[in-house]
BASENU-282381 format. One line per field, with one value per residue (C-alpha): residue number from 1; residue in one letter; chain; x, y, z. Coordinates in nm, 4 decimals. Example, Ala and Ser with C-alpha at 12.3 -4.5 7.8 and 13.67 -1.06 7.14 Angstrom:
! BASENU-282381
i (1  2)
aa (a  s)
ch (A  A)
u (1.2300  1.3670)
v (-0.4500  -0.1060)
w (0.7800  0.7140)
END
This chain:
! BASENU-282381
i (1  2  3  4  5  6  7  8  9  10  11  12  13  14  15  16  17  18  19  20  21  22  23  24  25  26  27  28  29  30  31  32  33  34  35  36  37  38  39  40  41  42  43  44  45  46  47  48  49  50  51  52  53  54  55  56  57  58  59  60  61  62  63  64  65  66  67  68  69  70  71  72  73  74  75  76  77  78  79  80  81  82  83  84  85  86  87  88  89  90  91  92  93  94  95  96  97  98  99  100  101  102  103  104  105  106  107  108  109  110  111  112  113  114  115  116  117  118  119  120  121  122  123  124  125  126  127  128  129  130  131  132  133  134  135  136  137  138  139  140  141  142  143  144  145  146  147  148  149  150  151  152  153  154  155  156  157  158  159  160  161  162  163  164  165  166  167  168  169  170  171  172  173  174  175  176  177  178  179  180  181  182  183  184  185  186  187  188  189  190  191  192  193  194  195  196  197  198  199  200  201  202  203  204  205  206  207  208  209  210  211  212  213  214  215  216  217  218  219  220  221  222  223  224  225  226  227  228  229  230  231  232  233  234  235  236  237  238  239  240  241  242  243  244  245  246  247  248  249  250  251  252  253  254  255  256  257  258  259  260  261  262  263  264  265  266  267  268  269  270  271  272  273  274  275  276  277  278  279  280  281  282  283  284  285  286  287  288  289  290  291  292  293  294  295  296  297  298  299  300  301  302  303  304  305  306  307  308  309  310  311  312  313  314  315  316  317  318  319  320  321  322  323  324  325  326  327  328  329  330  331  332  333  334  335  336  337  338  339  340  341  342  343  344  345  346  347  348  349  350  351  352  353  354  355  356  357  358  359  360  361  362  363  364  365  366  367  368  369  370  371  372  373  374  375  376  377  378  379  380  381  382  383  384  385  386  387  388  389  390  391  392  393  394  395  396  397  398  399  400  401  402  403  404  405  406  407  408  409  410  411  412  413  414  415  416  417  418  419  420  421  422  423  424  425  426  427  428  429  430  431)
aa (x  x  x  x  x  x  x  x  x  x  x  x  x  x  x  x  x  x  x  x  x  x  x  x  x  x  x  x  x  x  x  x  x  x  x  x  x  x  x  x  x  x  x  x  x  x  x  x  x  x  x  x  x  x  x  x  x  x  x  x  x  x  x  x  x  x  x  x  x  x  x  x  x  x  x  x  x  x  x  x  x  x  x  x  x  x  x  x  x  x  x  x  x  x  x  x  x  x  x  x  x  x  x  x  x  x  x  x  x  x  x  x  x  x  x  x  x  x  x  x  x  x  x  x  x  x  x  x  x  x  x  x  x  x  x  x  x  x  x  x  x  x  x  x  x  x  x  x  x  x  x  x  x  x  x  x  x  x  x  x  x  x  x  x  x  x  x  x  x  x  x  x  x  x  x  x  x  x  x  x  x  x  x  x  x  x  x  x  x  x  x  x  x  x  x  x  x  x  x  x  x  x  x  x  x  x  x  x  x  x  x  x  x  x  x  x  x  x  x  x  x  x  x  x  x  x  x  x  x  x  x  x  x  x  x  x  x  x  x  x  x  x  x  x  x  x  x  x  x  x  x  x  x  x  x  x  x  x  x  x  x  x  x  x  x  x  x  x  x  x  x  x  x  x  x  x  x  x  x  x  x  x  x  x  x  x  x  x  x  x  x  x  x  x  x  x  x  x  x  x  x  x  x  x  x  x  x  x  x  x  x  x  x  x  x  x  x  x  x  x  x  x  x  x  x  x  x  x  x  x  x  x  x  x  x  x  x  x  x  x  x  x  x  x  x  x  x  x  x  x  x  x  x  x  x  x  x  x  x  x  x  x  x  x  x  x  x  x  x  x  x  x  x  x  x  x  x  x  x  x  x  x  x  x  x  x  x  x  x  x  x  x  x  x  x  x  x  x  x  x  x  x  x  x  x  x  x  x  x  x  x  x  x  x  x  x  x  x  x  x  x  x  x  x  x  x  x  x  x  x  x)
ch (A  A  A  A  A  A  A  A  A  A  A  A  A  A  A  A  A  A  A  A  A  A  A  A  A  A  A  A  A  A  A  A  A  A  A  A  A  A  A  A  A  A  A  A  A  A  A  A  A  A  A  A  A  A  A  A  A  A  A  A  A  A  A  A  A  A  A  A  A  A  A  A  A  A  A  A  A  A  A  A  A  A  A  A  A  A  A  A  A  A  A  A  A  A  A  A  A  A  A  A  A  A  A  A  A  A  A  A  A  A  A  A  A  A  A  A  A  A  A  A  A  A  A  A  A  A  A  A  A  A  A  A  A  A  A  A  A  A  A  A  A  A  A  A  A  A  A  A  A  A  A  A  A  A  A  A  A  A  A  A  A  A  A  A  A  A  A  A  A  A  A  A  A  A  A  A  A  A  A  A  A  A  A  A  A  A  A  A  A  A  A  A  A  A  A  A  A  A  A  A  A  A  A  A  A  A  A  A  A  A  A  A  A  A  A  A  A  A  A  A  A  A  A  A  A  A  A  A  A  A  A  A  A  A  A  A  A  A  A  A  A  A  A  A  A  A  A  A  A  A  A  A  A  A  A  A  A  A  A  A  A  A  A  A  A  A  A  A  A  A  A  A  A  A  A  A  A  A  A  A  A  A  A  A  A  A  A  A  A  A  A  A  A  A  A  A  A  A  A  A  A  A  A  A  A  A  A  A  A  A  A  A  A  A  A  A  A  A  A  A  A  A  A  A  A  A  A  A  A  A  A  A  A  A  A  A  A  A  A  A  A  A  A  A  A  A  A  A  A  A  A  A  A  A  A  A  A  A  A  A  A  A  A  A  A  A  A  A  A  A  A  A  A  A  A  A  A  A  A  A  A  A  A  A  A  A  A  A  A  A  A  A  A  A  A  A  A  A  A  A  A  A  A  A  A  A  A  A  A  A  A  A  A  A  A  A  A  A  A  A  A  A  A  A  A  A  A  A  A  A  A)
u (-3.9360  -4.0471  -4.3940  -4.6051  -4.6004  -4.9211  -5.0783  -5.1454  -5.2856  -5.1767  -5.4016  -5.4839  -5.1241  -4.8794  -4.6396  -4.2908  -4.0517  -3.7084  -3.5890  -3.8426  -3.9460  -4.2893  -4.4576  -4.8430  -5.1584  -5.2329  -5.2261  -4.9853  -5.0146  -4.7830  -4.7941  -4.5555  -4.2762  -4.2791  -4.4135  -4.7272  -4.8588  -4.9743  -5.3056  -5.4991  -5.4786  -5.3354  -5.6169  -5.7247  -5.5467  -5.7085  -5.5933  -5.5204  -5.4277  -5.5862  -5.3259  -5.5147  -5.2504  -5.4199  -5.2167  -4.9330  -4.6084  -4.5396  -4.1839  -3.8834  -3.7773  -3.4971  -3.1403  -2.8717  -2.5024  -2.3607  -2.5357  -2.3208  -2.4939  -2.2990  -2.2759  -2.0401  -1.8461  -2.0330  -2.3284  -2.3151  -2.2977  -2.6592  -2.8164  -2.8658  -3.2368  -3.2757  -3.1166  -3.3080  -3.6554  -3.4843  -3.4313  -3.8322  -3.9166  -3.7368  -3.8680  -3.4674  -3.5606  -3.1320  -2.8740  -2.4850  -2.2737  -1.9032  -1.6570  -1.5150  -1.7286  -1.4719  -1.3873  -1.3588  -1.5325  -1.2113  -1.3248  -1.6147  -1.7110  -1.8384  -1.9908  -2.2143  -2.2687  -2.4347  -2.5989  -2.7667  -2.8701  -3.0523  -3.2156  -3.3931  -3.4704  -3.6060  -3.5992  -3.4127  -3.2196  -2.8455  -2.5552  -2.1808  -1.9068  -1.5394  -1.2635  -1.0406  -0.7257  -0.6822  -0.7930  -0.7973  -0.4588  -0.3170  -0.1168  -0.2001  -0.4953  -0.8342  -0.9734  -1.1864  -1.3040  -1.3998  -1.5888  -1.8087  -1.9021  -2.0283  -2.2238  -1.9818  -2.0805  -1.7467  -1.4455  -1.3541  -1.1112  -1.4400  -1.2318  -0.8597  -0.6573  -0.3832  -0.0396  0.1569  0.0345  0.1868  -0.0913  -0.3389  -0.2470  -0.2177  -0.6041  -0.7664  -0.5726  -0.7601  -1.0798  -1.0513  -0.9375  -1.2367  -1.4773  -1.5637  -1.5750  -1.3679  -1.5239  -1.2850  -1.3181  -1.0839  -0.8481  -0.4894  -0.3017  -0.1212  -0.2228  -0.4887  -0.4504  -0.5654  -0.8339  -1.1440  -1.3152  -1.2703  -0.9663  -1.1008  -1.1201  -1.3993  -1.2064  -0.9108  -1.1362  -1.3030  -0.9257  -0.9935  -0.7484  -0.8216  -0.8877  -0.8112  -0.9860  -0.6250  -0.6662  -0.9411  -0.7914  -0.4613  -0.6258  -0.8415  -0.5348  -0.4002  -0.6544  -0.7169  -0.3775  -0.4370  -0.7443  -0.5706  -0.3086  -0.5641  -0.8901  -1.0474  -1.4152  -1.3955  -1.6806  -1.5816  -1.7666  -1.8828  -1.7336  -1.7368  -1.5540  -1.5822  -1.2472  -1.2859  -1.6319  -1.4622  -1.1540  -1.4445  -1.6455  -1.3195  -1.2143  -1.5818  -1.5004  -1.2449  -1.4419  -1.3115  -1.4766  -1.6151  -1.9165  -1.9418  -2.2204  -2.2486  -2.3610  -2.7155  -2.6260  -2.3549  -2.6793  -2.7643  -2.5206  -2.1647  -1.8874  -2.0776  -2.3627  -2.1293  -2.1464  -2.0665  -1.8828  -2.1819  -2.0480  -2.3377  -2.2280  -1.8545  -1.8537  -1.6004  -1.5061  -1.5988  -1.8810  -1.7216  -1.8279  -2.0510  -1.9333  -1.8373  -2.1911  -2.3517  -2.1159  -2.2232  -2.6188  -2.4812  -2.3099  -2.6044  -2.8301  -2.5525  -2.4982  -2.1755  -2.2925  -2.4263  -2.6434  -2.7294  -2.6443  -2.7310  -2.3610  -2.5674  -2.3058  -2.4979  -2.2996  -2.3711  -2.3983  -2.0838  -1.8888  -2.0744  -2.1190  -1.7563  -1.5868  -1.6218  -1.2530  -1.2748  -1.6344  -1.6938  -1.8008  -2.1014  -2.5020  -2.8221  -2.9179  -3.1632  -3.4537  -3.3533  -3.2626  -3.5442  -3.6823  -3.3332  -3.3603  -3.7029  -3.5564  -3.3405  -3.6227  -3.7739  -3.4927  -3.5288  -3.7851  -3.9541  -4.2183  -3.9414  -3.7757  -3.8573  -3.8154  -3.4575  -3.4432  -3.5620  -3.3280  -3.0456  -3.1369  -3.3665  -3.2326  -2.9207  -2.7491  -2.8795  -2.6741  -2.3658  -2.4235  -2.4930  -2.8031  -3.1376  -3.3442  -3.4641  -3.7249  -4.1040  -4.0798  -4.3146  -4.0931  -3.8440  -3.8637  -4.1326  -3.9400  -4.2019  -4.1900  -4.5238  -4.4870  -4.6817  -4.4338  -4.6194  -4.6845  -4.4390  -4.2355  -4.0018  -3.6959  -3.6771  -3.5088  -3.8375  -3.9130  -3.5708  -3.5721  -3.2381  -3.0639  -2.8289  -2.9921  -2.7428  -2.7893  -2.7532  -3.1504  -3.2526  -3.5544  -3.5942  -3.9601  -3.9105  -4.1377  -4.1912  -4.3616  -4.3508  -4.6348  -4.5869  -4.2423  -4.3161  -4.0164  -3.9840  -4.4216  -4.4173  -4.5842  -4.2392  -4.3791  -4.6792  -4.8132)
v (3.7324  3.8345  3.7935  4.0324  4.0115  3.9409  4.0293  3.7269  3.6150  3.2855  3.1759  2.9378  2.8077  2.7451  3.0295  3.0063  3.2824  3.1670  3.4931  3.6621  3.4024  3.3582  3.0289  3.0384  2.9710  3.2897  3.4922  3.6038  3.8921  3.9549  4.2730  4.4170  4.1563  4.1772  4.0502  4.3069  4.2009  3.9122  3.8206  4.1126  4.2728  4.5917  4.8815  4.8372  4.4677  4.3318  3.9415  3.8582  3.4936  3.3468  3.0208  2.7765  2.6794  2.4782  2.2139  2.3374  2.5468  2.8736  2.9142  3.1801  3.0561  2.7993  2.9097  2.7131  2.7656  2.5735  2.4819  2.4429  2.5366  2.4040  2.7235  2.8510  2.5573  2.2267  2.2605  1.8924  1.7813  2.0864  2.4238  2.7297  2.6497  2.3337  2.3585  2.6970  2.4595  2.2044  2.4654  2.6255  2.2944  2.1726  2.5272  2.6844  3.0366  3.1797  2.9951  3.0643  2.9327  2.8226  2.9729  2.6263  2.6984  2.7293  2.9404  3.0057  3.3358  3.5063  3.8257  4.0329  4.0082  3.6491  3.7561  3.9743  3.7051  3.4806  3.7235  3.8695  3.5022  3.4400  3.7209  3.6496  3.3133  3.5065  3.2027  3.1463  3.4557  3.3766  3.5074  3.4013  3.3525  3.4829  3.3182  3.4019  3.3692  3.3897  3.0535  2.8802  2.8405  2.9602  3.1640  3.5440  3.7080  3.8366  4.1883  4.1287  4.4554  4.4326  4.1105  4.2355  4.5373  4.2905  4.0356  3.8537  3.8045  3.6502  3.4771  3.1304  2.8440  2.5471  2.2064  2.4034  2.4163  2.6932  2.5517  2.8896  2.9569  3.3290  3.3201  3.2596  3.5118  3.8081  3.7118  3.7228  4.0412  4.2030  4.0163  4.2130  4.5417  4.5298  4.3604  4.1004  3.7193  3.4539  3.0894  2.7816  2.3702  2.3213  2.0154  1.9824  2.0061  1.6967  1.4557  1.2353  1.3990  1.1376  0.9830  0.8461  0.7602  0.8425  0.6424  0.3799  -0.0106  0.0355  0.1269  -0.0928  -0.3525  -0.1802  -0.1374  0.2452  0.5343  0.7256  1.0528  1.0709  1.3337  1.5257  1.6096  1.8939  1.9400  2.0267  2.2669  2.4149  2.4985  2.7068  2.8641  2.9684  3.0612  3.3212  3.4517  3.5668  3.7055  3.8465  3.9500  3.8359  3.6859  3.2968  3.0833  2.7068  2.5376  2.1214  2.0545  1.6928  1.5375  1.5322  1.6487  1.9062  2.0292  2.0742  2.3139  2.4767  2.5054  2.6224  2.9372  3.0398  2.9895  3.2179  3.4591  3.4561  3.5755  3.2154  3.0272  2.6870  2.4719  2.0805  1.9526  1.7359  1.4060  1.4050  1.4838  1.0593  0.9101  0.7281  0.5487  0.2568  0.3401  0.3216  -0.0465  -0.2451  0.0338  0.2836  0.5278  0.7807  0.7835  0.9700  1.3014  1.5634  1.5701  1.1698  1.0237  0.9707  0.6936  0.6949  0.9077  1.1698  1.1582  1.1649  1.4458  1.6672  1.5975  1.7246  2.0028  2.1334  2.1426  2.3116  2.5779  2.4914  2.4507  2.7345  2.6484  2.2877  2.3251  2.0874  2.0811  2.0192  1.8794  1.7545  1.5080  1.3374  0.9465  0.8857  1.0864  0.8915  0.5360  0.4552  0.2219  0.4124  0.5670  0.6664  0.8494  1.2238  1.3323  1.4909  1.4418  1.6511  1.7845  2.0689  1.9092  1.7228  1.9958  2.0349  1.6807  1.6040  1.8367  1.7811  1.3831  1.5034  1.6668  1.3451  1.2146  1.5497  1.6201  1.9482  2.1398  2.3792  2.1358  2.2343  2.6227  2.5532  2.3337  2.5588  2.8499  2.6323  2.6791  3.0244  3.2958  3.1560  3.0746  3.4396  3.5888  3.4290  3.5102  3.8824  3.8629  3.9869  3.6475  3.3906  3.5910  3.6983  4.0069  4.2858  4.4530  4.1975  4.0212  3.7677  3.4562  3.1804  2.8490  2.6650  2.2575  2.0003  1.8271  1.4792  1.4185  1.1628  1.1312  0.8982  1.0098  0.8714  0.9654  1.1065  1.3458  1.5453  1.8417  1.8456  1.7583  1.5718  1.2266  1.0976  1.0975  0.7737  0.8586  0.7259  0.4641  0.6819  0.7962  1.0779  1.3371  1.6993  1.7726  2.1055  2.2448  2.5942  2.8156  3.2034  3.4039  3.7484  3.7438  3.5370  3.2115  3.0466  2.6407  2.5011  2.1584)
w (-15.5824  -15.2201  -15.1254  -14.9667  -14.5383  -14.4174  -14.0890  -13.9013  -13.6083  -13.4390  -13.1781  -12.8687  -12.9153  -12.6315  -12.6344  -12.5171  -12.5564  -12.3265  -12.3985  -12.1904  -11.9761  -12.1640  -12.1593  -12.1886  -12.3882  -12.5310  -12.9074  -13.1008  -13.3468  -13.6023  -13.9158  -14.1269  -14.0334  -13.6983  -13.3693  -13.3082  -13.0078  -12.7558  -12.5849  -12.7327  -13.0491  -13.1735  -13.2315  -13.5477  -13.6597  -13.9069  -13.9926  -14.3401  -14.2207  -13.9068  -13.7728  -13.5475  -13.2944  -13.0605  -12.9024  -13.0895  -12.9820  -13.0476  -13.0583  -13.1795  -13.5079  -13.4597  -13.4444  -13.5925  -13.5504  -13.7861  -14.1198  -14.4552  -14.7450  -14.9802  -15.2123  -15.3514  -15.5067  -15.3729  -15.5376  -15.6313  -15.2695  -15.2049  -15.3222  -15.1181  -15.2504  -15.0883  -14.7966  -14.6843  -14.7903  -14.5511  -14.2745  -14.2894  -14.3005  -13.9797  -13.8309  -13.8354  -13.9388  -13.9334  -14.0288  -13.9480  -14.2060  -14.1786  -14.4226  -14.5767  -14.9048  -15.3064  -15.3131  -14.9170  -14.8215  -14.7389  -14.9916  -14.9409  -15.3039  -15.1876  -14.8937  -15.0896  -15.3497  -15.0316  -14.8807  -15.1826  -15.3526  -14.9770  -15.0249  -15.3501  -15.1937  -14.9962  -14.7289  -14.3787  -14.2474  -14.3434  -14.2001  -14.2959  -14.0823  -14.2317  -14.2919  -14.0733  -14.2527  -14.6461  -14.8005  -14.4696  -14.4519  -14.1536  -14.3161  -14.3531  -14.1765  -14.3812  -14.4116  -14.1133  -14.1193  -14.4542  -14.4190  -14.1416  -14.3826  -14.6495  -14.3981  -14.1685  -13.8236  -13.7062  -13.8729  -13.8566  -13.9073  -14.0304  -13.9589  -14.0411  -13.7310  -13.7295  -13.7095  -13.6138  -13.2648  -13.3511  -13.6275  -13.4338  -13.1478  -13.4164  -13.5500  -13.1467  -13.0736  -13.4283  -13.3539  -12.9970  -13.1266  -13.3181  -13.1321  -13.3389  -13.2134  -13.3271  -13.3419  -13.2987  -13.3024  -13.0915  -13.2299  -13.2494  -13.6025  -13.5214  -13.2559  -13.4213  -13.7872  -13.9812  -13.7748  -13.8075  -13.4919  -13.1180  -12.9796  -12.7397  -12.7653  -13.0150  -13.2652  -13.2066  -13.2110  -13.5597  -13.6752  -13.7394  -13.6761  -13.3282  -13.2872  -12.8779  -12.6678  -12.5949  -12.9282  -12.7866  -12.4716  -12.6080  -12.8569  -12.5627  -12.3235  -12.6516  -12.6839  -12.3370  -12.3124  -12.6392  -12.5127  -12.1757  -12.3655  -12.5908  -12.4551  -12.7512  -12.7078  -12.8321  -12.9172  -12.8882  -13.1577  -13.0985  -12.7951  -12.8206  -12.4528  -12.0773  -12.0280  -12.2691  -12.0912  -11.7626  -11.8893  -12.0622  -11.7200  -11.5570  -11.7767  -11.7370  -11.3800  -11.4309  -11.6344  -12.0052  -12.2300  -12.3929  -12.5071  -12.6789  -12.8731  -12.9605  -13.2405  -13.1943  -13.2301  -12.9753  -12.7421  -12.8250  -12.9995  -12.9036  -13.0717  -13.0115  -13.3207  -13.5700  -13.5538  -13.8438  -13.9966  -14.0473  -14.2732  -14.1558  -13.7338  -13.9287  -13.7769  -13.7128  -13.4094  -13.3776  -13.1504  -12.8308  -12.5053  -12.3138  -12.0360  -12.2990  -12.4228  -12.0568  -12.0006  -12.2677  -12.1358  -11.8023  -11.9246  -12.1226  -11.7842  -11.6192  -11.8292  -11.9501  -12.2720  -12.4343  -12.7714  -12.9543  -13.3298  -13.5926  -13.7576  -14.0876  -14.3429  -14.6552  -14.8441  -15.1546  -15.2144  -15.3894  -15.0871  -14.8168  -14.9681  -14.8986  -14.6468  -14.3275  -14.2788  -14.6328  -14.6591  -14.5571  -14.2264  -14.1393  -14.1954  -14.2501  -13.9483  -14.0402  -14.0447  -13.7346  -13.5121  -13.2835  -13.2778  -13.1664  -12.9405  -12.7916  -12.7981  -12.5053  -12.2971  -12.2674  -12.0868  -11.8344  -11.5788  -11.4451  -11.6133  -11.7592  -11.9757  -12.3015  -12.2138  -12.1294  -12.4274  -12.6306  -12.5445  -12.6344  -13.0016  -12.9835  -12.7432  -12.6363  -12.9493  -13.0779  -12.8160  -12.9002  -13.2653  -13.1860  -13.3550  -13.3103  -13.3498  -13.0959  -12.9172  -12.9842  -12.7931  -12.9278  -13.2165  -13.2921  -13.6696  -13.6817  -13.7252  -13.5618  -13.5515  -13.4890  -13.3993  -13.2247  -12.9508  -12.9480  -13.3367  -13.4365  -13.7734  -14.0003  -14.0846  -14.4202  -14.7203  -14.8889  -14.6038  -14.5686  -14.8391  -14.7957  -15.0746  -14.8366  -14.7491  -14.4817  -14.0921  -13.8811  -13.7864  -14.1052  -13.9713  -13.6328  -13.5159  -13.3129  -13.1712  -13.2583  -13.6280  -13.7752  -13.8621  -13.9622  -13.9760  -13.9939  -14.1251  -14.1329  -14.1209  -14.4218  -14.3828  -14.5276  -14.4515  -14.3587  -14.3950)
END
């Protein structure tokens, strides 16, 4: 059942907007869903809800580019339920979700099904990605244009490399006829298939299969290849390497059409944390050294990389309590995202930090998306999030909502509590 919108007014908190260059101590006013005004408020506003904000931020609602929700098909593993709690709760107000759900959403019947059980939730703004061919197979193309009617907002492979080449060509020249943007994890079909950890003397030593970095690189010069052929507009999805960074920084060099996120722990973690065979540092594409992590740190300052995303991938016990090489990838990252992310300001100096920090998972990745979200310009849907940067928290089992208990945090403090999430004017989470 939705709830009424109230009008609200959020005061004496530190507003910062990246989108329009906003970052101040003022008030925000926000009626009938949307952002109503700043400083002073609209003639005749009347606040049903009054938000003390002081010493808090006052943010655009978090935007994530990659968050499985587990439905349809892996409802065992998560619920559409609890994992839009987890994202209020961790202040992610729209979600983009990859296709690899079962049945795959390759049919706009199951678009439709998504979109319309997110709305009764009534929760985080959701928005699918397509699959970009039938069943994820490589195989035969989609009915793209069909699947943006019913909800998509771009088709996708998830973790399924194409094998024809000729396949792959034929889906970037429809995505550019069209318009519509295709997003690729770059990873060969072959080199590395099978492996479990980023090929280096770590994992010699650990005796687990490699996945090496060419196994990016290789898929990247494809790619860039296709798009010159193609025109089509690309967005490279968890870069993970140095050497993949820098072909990335060249073909924006030489203007293609391309963008590119990483997934939040690559921001702190290496190879090195898995450790004694830590089933939760498993992640698709694998932690990589050092100099691939430092690399990716660089790359973010420099613009190279476009948006942080949490790569949520809840995963139930009996999936993830497994010898290493034989457990599922991924973690809960939701409720992670921007402590993660304010985790990597502290390493930066400058009193703009956390604005450019903050546009890597607000404005920024709401460009690439095509979406209108990560701002709190006057008009545009209130999706708020309200945290306090210094209050520090436990990443414990018992505080993730998600249903999805598994990141290699687990014992971490880190910084940045949520205090409030605001979606769509409805006071969505507050604690």
């Amino acid at each position: 059942m939705k709830l009424a919108r109230m009008k609200l007014h959020i005061k004496n908190g530190r507003v910062i907007d990246p989108a329009n260059g906003i970052d101040q101590v003022t008030d925000l006013f926000i009626a009938d869903g949307l952002i109503a005004a700043f400083g002073a408020a609209p003639s005749g506003f009347v606040a049903d809800t009054v938000i003390d904000a002081t010493g808090l931020v006052v943010a655009p609602g978090l935007v994530d580019l990659s968050a499985r929700l587990r439905e349809p098909g892996y409802e065992y593993k998560a619920t559409l339920e609890s994992e839009m709690q987890a994202a209020v709760q961790g202040g992610v107000t729209t979600l983009v979700c990859p296709p690899d759900t079962d049945p795959v959403l390759d049919e706009p019947g199951l678009v439709e099904m998504l979109k319309h059980r997110a709305r009764i939730l009534d929760g985080a703004n959701v928005h699918p990605l397509g699959a970009l061919t039938m069943g994820l197979k490589g195989q035969s193309l989609t009915e793209m244009a069909e699947l943006t009617e019913a909800g998509c907002i771009g088709f996708s492979q998830a973790e399924e490399p194409i094998l024809d080449t000729t396949v792959l060509l034929r889906a970037m020249q429809y995505a550019k006829t069209f318009g519509y943007t295709v997003w690729l994890r770059p990873q060969d079909a072959h080199i590395g298939r099978g492996g479990v950890a980023h090929s280096g003397p770590l994992a010699s030593r650990l005796g687990l299969s490699g996945v090496p970095v060419m196994a990016e690189t290789i898929a990247l010069h494809t790619i860039f290849e296709l798009m010159r052929a193609s025109g089509a507009r690309v967005h490279l999805c968890r870069i993970s390497s140095a050497a993949g960074l820098a072909l990335v920084a060249a073909a924006k060099k030489e203007g293609l059409p391309v963008t590119c996120d990483v997934g939040a722990h690559h921001l702190h973690l290496t190879d090195a944390d898995i450790g004694f065979f830590d089933s939760n540092a498993r992640f698709n594409p694998p932690l990589r050294s050092q100099r691939d992590r430092d690399a990716i740190r660089a790359s973010l300052l420099d613009g190279t990389i476009d948006a942080i995303c949490s790569d949520h991938t809840p995963v139930d016990d009996d999936e993830k309590l497994l010898p290493f090489a034989e457990a599922s990838p991924g973690a809960t990252g939701l409720e992670l995202l921007l402590s993660l992310v304010l985790k990597w300001t502290e390493d930066e100096r400058g009193s703009d930090a956390l604005p450019r920090a903050l546009a890597k998972v607000t404005s920024s990745a709401a460009g690439i998306a095509g979406l209108p979200a990560g701002t709190l310009a006057v008009g545009a849907a209130a999706d708020v999030v309200l945290f306090d940067p210094d209050a520090r928290w436990k990443v414990e089992r018992r505080a993730l909502a998600s249903q999805g208990k598994h990141t290699p945090f687990l014992g971490y403090e880190l910084a940045g509590q949520v205090r409030a999430t605001v979606v769509r004017g409805r006071v969505a989470f507050q604690r």
